[in-house]
C-alpha angles and dihedrals in degrees: 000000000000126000117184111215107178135004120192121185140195139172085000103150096260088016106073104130115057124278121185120185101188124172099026118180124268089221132023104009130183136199125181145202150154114253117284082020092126104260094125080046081055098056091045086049090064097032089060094041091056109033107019121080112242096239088061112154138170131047083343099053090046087046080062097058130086118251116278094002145109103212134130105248102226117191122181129201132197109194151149135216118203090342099315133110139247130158113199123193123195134191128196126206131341101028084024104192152174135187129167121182108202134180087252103049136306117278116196135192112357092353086061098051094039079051086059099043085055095047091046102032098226132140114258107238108234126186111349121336131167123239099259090061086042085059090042097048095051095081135213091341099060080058080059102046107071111209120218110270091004110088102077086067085074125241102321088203104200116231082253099058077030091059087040098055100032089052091078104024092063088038083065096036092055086060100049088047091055106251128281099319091072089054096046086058086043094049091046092040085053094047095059102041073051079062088067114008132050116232091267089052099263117141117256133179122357088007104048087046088044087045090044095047084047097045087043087052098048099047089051088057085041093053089044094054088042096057091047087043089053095042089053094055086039088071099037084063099046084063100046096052088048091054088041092052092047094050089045095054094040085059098046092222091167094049090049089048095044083049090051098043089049092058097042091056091056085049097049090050098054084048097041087054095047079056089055095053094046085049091050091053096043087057090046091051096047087054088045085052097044087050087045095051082037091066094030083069097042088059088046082050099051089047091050102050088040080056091048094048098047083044094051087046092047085057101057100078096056093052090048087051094045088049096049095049083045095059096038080053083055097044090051090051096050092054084051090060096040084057088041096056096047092054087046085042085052097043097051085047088049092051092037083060094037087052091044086053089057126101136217102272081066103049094083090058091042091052092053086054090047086055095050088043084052093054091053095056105044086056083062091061097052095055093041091061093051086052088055092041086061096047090057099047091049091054097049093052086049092048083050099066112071097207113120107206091213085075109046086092087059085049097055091039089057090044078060114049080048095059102040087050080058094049084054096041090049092045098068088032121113116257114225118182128181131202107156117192122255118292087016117143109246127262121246142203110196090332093313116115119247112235113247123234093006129098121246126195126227120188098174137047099289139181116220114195107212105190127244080003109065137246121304117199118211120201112196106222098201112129102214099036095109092052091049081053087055089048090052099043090050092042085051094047086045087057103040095053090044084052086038092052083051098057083241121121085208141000092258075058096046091045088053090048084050096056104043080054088061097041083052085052096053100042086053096058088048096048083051089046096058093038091052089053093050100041098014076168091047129247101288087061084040095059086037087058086048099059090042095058085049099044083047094058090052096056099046079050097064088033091063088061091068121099095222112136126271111252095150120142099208091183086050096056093047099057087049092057104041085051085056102050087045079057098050090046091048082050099049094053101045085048084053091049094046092053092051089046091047087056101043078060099057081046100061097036094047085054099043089049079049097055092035088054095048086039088058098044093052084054105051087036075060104041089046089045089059096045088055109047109357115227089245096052086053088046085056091043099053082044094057089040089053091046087045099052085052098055091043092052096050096055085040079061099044092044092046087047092050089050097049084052095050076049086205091191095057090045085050099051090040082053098044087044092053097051101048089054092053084047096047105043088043080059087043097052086048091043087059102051078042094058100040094048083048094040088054099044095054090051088055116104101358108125132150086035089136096041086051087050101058093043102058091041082059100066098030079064088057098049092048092053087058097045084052102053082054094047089054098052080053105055092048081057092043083057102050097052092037091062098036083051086058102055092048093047083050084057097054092047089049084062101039088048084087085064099035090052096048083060104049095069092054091031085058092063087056113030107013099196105027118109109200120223126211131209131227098254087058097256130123113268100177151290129270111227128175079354083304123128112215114184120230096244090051091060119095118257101263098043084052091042089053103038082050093063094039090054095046081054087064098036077056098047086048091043093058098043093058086054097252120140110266142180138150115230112187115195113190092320140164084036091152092046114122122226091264088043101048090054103051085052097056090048082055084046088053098046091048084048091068086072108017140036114257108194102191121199114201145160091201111066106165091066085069098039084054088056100053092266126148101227116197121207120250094194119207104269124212117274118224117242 
């Protein structure tokens, strides 16, 4: 028995990072991992350490490497075999090595891999081999490790596992048999029912010449006995079509027919004219219902555009309002400034006196003072620059859009003459809806397809493709619907060179374009409103100021070398000047008020010449609508649509009624009926002349026909006699081997009961009942199951998937008692197991666990830690490249 105790991985495709799984159980053990984690790597991994030499080259040794990468894949294996340890460490590729530490020494490099072949009993790989002779050569042990996707195709035992396990099992069926002595009768016995019979029972030599000359002979007589036979009833019917056509011209069946179809067809026309009618009315009502609902909608769009027009003149008050309190806010906040800038007026004239005061021991200081004055300034400037800088470029993104705002109104007065012109247009239209049923191919206009369960409107002759059906053509019947075309052609080229004037492809364009005027606007008077703050002289005052504060400061400079006395009043210049820069602050933020009065301004009255446009525009939309059509001419309209719609039902109802009682579709089925059966007893009456001239020219001439008869069954009944004797001599011999055969086959099931009985305990927790069946060649063929035999391949996927596994757990058990290395590796299996199913096989799993280790590879962890089973973690390891 072999138990694994640690695996440790590197550079193994997936597996480039390490991975050690050390202190593995000795019984149920379970590793597991996302998808694409490794755990499939893993097995190859294994799989490679154990069966693979370590020099390996080739597609095997690039199959090895991770992806994008040069490395040596190094797997290490901690192990024992019948309670005794070994460690094996293996290297692929550049630096290829092997070393196996034993109990009875360490092997290394080709020693190492010949040690394993002999523990493991596999067959080394040498030169190129694919992967199905890799799997066959890896002995009784590739039968024990279970591949992903693989397990449902049975055991797949390969001819070395098959050489292993076959070694001891003949060497005990040659003694139940009896030695050679038993074979050498079967294999006699088998040579002369060869004589006769083909391995699959078919006759061969004498017999089957013997067997043909009978069978020839009887189907002559056959023939013979046929032809008199068929002759006889030849005859029989000859006389039977003559009586039928007598008795079919004595009843005039053709004449009664031709009576009844006659009638039936006048029938049929006076219903199918009474369907016409009721087809005629049903149209007239649905164009009465389509100009009722029409002028239904005119009266909704005259109330709608009255309420619009009363709402935009309600609204008119507030936004005066708004505007006037707007501009008195201005007008406050420009007297602010006015104040603001004669304090700040008195307090420079109070510092210019108080400087002037000043002597020259107080220039140096005071020059100081004019330079830090200078640097201000110039700061300004600065600033007041960037303000002008953003007035120009807000005027040039506004010179750059063409639209002209006066004429957004004309704009939205020709969107909407085009689309009343399409209301119009679609109003006479013709309405078309699919809803084809499920499956159905889709319905098409020129190539494009035709929405489905939606109306659509056509307003021209039009061919509609309705796949796996045909076209249909629809030809709208409106009289002025050319003429609504025409409206809605010149409305749309109205509006497109009114768009086009306006350098705007469409009015959601020309709106945008509106408002980004507006945004330009606005971000222009701010701009004005900061620079007039900063620079409330301009700039050009502002720069002057500048240079004056600079050429100040020079002056007071040369002025501080003089030797003049000091009469300076510090405390003096300082309040000046604190009263100045108070001033200048008090300035700035009336000047910032101001601006954001001004603007609100702008705002409201902007608004108000808005809502006084549109006000005006609803107005004079109503007033043109009235003098178009009054309120009280679409009232009457509605009125006579209505009264219209009622008349036209009520002759769609006595025209519908009229046709249900002409019932067309039952006038139509007596007439079709009528007709076939004209049709088909007028066949009939032909057929028979047809079959009675036939019938008496094939009994002419044919005489001798029963003296020909006996004759051939004579000697048919000579040549079976003799292919009888023969059968007989060969089904002695057919018993016999097959006898012999059985008791060879008993003997063969006495040795493979250790193994079948291994599996019905773990078989029972599956299938109760089932008793499983293996061939000769040691692979499952089948299960019995209610006295039924039911071969492997005819099972479904997961019961094979899962009576694979149950039989290599036998195989396992077997393999350990007889002292052989084994193991049960599980990769991803029992993927098609139900719940009930899954849980019964772990329980199989469980009970193999108590002898053998069970390493179990899985993506779904939670279906073993719900079983009581320890899962360890196989992380996502790092991909090379």
């Amino acid at each position: 028995m072999m138990r694994l105790e640690a695996i440790r991985v590197r550079d193994f495709r997936k597996l480039a990072a390490p991975v050690e799984l050390a202190g593995l159980d000795p019984g149920l053990c379970v590793v597991a991992g996302d998808n694409e984690a490794g755990k499939s790597t893993l097995l190859d991994a294994l799989r490679a350490a154990l069966f693979e030499r370590h020099n390996v080259g080739g597609a095997t040794l690039d199959a090895m490497m991770p992806f994008g990468s040069v490395v040596s894949p190094h797997v290490e294996l901690d192990f024992t075999l019948a309670g005794r340890p070994f460690r094996l460490a293996k290297t692929f590729g550049k630096g290829a090595a092997a070393r196996l530490e034993t109990p009875e020494g360490t092997f290394a490099g080709p020693d190492a891999d010949a040690r394993l072949a002999a523990l493991f009993g596999f067959e080394e790989i040498r030169g190129r081999a694919g992967e199905d002779q890799r799997r066959a050569a890896r002995g009784h042990m590739g039968l024990l490790w279970m591949e992903q996707a693989r397990v449902h195709h049975g055991l797949e035992i390969g001819e070395t596992a098959r050489r292993t396990l076959r070694g001891a099992l003949e060497a005990e069926v040659g003694d139940v048999l009896g030695g050679d002595g038993a074979s050498e009768i079967l294999e006699a016995a088998r040579a002369r029912r060869a004589a006769y019979l083909t391995r699959t029972g078919r006759p061969t030599g004498a017999l089957a010449d013997a067997t043909a000359e009978a069978e020839r002979r009887r189907a002559e007589a056959d023939a013979a006995a046929a032809e008199l036979a068929e002759w006889e009833a030849e005859a029989d019917a000859l006389a039977r079509d003559r009586a039928d056509r007598a008795a079919f011209d004595a009843e005039r069946r053709l004449e009664t027919l031709a009576e009844r179809l006659a009638a039936a067809e006048a029938a049929l026309a006076e219903a199918e004219r009474a369907e016409t009618a009721a087809k005629a009315a049903a149209e007239a009502r649905a164009r009465a219902a389509r100009e009722a609902d029409a002028a239904r909608r005119a009266r909704a769009d005259r109330a709608a555009l009255a309420r619009a027009a009363a709402e935009a003149d309600a609204a008119l008050p507030a936004l005066r309002a708004d505007a006037e309190a707007a501009a008195t806010a201005r007008n406050d906040t420009r007297t602010r400034v006015a104040e603001a800038r004669a304090r700040r007026e008195t307090a420079r004239t109070r510092l210019r006196e108080t400087r002037a005061a000043a002597t020259r021991a107080d220039a140096a200081r005071r020059a100081a003072e004019a330079r830090r004055r200078a640097e201000a300034l110039t700061g300004a400037l600065t600033r007041a620059r960037d303000h002008d800088a953003r007035i120009a470029e807000a005027r040039r993104a506004a010179a750059a859009l063409r639209l002209d705002p006066r004429a957004l109104p004309g704009l939205r007065e020709a969107a909407r003459s085009l689309r009343e012109a399409e209301i119009a247009r679609d109003a006479a239209a013709t309405q078309v809806e699919v809803a084809p049923d499920p499956g159905a191919g889709p319905a098409r206009i020129a190539g494009a397809p035709l929405p489905q369960n939606t109306p659509h409107a056509l307003d021209r002759d039009t061919e509609i493709t309705l796949e796996g059906w045909g076209r249909l053509t629809v030809r709208p019947g409106a009289g002025d619907l050319a003429e609504r075309r025409d409206a809605v052609a010149a409305a749309g080229a109205a509006l497109a060179d009114a768009l086009a004037a306006q350098g705007c492809d469409s009015l959601a364009a020309a709106e945008r374009a509106a408002e980004a005027l507006a945004r330009h606007d606005a971000a222009r008077r701010e701009a004005e409103a900061a620079l007039a703050a900063v620079a409330p002289e301009g700039l050009a005052a502002l720069a002057r100021a500048a240079e004056d504060a600079a050429a100040e400061a020079a002056r007071f400079a040369e002025a501080a070398g003089s030797q003049a006395p000091d009469t300076a009043d510090p405390a003096a210049v300082e309040a000046a000047e604190a009263e100045g820069e108070a001033a200048e602050a008090a300035l700035e933020t009336a000047a910032a008020r101001e601006a954001a009065a001004g603007e609100a301004a702008i705002r409201a009255t902007t608004t108000l010449e808005t809502a006084e446009t549109a006000a005006r525009d609803a107005a004079r939309r109503l007033a043109e609508a009235r003098a178009e059509t009054p309120d009280d001419a679409l009232a009457a309209a509605e009125t006579a649509a209505a009264e219209a719609l009622t008349e036209a039902e009520t002759a769609a109802t006595r025209a519908e009624a009229a046709r249900a009682e002409a019932e067309p579709e039952t006038a139509r089925l007596t007439r079709d009926r009528f007709a076939r059966a004209l049709g088909s007893q007028r066949d009939e009456r032909s057929a028979l002349d047809v079959r009675i001239a036939g019938r008496e020219g094939r009994l002419q001439g044919r005489t001798g026909l029963g003296e020909r008869a006996e004759l051939a069954a004579s000697e048919a009944e000579a040549a079976e006699a003799r292919a009888a004797a023969l059968c007989a001599e060969a089904e002695a011999l057919d018993l016999l081997v097959a006898t012999l055969a059985a008791a060879e086959a008993e003997a063969r099931a006495a040795v493979l009961a250790p193994v079948v009985a291994r599996a019905r305990p773990y078989l029972r927790l599956l299938q109760p009942e089932a008793e499983l069946a293996l061939s000769q060649d040691l692979d499952i063929a089948g299960l019995t199951r209610a006295g039924r035999e039911e071969p492997f391949e005819r099972l479904s996927v997961g019961a094979r998937e899962q009576v694979s596994v149950l039989v290599r757990l036998a195989f396992a058990d077997w393999l350990a008692e007889t002292g052989r290395p084994a193991m049960v590796v599980l990769d991803d299996a029992l993927n098609h197991a139900d719940a009930a199913r899954l849980e019964r096989m772990q329980t199989a799993l469980w009970k193999a666990a108590e002898r053998l280790q069970v390493l179990v590879l899985t993506c779904r962890p939670r279906d073993w830690t719900a079983a009581g089973a320890t899962v360890r973690r196989l992380a996502q390891p790092h991909v090379a490249g």
